[in-house]
Each structure stands twice: as C-alpha cells, then as structure tokens.
C-alpha positions as CSV (number, residue, x, y, z in Angstrom):
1,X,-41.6,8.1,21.9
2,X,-39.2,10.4,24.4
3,X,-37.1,12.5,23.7
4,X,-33.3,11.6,24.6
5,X,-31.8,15.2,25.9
6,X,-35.2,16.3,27.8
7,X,-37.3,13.1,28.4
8,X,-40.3,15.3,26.9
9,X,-42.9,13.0,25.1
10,X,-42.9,13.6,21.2
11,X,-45.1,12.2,18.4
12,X,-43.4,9.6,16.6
13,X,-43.1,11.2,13.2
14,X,-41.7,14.2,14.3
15,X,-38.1,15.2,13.5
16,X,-37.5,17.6,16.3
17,X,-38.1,17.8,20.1
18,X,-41.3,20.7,20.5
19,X,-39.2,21.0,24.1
20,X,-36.0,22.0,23.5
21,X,-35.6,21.5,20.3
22,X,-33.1,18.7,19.5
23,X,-33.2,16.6,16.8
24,X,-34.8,13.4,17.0
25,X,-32.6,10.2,16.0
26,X,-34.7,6.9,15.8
27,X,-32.6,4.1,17.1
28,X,-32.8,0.8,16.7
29,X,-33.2,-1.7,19.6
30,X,-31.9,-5.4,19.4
31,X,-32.4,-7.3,22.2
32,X,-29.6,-9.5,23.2
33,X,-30.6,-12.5,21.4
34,X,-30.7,-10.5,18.2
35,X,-27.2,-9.5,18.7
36,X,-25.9,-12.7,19.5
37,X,-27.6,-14.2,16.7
38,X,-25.8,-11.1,14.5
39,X,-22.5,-12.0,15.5
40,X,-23.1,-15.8,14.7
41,X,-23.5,-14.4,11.1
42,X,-20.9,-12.3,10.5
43,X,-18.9,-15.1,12.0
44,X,-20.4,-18.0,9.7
45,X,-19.9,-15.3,7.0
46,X,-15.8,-14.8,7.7
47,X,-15.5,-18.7,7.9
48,X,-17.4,-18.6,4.6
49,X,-15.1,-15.8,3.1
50,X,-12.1,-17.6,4.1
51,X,-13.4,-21.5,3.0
52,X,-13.7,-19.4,-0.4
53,X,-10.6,-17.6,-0.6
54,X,-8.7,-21.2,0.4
55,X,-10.6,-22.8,-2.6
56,X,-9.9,-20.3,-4.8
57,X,-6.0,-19.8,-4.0
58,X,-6.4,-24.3,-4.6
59,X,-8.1,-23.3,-8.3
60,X,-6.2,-24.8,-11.3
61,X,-6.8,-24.9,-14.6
62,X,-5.6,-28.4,-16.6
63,X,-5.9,-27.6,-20.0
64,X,-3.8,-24.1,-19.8
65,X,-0.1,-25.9,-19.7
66,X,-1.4,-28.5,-22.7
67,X,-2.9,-25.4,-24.2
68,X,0.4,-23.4,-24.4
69,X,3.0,-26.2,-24.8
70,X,0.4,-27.8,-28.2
71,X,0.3,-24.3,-29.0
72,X,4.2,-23.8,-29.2
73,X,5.0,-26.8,-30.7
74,X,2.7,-26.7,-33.6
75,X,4.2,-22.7,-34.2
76,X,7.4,-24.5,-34.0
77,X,7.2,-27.2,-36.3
78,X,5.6,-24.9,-38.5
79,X,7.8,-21.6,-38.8
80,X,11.4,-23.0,-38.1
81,X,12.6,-24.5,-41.4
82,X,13.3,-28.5,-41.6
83,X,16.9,-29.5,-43.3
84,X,16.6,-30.2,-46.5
85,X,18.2,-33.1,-46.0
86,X,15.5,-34.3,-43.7
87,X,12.9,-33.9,-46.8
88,X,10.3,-33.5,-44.1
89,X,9.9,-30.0,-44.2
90,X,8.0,-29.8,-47.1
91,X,6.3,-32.8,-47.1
92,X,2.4,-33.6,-47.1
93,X,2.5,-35.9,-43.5
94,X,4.8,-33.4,-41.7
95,X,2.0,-30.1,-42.8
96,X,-0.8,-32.8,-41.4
97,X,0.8,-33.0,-38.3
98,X,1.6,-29.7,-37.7
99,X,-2.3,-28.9,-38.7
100,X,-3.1,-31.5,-36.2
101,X,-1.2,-30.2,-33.4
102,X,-2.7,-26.8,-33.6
103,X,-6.3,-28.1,-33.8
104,X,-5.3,-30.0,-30.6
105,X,-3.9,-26.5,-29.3
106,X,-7.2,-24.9,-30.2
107,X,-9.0,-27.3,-28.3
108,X,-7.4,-27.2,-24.8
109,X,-7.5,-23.5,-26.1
110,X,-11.0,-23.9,-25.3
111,X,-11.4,-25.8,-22.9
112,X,-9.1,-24.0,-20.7
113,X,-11.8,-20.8,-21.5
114,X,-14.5,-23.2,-20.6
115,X,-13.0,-23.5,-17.5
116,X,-11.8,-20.0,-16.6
117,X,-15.3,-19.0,-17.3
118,X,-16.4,-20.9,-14.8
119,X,-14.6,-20.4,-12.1
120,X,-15.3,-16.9,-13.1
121,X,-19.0,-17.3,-12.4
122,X,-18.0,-18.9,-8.9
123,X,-15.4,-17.2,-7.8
124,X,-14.9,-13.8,-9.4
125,X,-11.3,-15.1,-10.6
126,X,-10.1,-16.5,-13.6
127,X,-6.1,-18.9,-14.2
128,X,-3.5,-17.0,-16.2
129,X,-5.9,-15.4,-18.6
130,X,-3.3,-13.9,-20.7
131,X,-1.5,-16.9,-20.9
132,X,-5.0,-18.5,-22.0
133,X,-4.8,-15.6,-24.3
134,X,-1.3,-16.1,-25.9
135,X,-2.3,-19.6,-26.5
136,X,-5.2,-18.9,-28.4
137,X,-3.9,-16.6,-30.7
138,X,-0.6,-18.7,-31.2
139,X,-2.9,-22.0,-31.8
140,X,-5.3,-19.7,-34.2
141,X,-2.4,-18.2,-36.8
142,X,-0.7,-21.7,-36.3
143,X,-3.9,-23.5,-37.7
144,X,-4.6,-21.1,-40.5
145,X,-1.0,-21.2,-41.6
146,X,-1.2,-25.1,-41.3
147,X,-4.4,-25.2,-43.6
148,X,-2.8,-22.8,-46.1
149,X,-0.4,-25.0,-46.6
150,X,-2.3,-27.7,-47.2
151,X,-4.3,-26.3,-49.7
152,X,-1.5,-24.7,-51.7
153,X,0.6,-27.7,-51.0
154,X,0.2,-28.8,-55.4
C-alpha cells in the first residue's frame, strides 16, 4: 500500500504515513461493473419502495365500515328507549336482536383486527385503528348490556 499525499510505501496495517506523517484512509475500490451493478439495486430497490407504497395507499380494510355501522346500531337499539306503545322495547325478541347485532359487531370487530394485524406485519401500516378501536369497545358494552338484559329479563 502507498501512501496518498507522498507516494511513500507503507505497511498495510499502519494508521499513519512513517514519511510525512498523514493519516492513512483505506478506500475502497469498485470497479465499474460493481458500480453499475450498485446502481441497478438501488434502482430495483426505489421501484420496489414505490410498488409498496402504491399497494399500501390501495390497502382497505372490509370489515371496519360493517364493524362500526353493527356496532352503532346495536348501541342504538339498545340505549334509545322504544314507545311504549310499540311494546317492543321491553320485549324478549327485540333484547335477542339487539344481543345478536352486537355479537355480529364483535365479530367484524375482529376480523377487521385480523386484518389490520396483517397488513401490519406487511406493510408497517394499519386502516383507521381508532375507528377499529371505537367499534370494539361500542360492540363490547353493547353485548354485555344486551346479555344483562336477558338474564334479568323475569
């Protein structure tokens, strides 16, 4: 090895010229080949990088608006009080449904974390996670409160 600022030979595992006394920097030679080749990766790696942002800006998630609209009807039917002329509120077919409705909401519920926890191991990125959120705690207090009623219905 030579060094760069005096040409002076040097041994190879020394970190200063015995000549003049600059400080040896090893540097790495690529040929041209190796350089080309380089660039073809760090293009094939941009194309790569935008393929993935494209497919994750395209990322949807179906069970998140069944999710939240199951979860809000069920929270609906169940808290906002019937007629009484209606003679549904009370009734033992109207707390079924209502208990049905927010199982149904519990399981797009989870589903739609199924699928968020995917794409989270793909792509680093999850679809409206505090809507995901919202919906599971509605569906959750809708379902107890349905069940509650059912058992203390008599």
């Amino acid at each position: 090895m030579y060094c760069r600022k005096c040409g002076a030979k040097i041994n190879d595992s020394a970190k200063f010229c015995d000549s003049c006394g600059a400080e040896v920097k090893l540097i790495k030679q690529r040929s041209d080949a190796q350089k080309y080749e380089d660039r073809k990766k760090a293009e094939k790696t941009k194309e790569t990088k935008k393929k993935t942002d494209k497919a994750v800006e395209d990322l949807k998630n179906p069970y998140v608006i069944p999710a939240i609209g199951t979860a809000i009807l069920a929270f609906g039917l169940a808290i906002f009080p019937w007629p009484v002329s209606w003679g549904v509120g009370t009734s033992l077919w109207m707390r079924i449904i209502i208990l049905l409705i927010a199982l149904l909401s519990d399981y797009h519920c989870t589903k739609s974390k199924q699928v968020n926890n995917l794409y989270n191991i793909q792509y680093h990125y999850r679809v409206l996670p505090q809507v995901v959120t919202t919906a599971t705690v509605l569906a959750t207090m809708t379902t107890v409160v349905a069940l509650f009623a059912l058992i203390t219905m008599y």
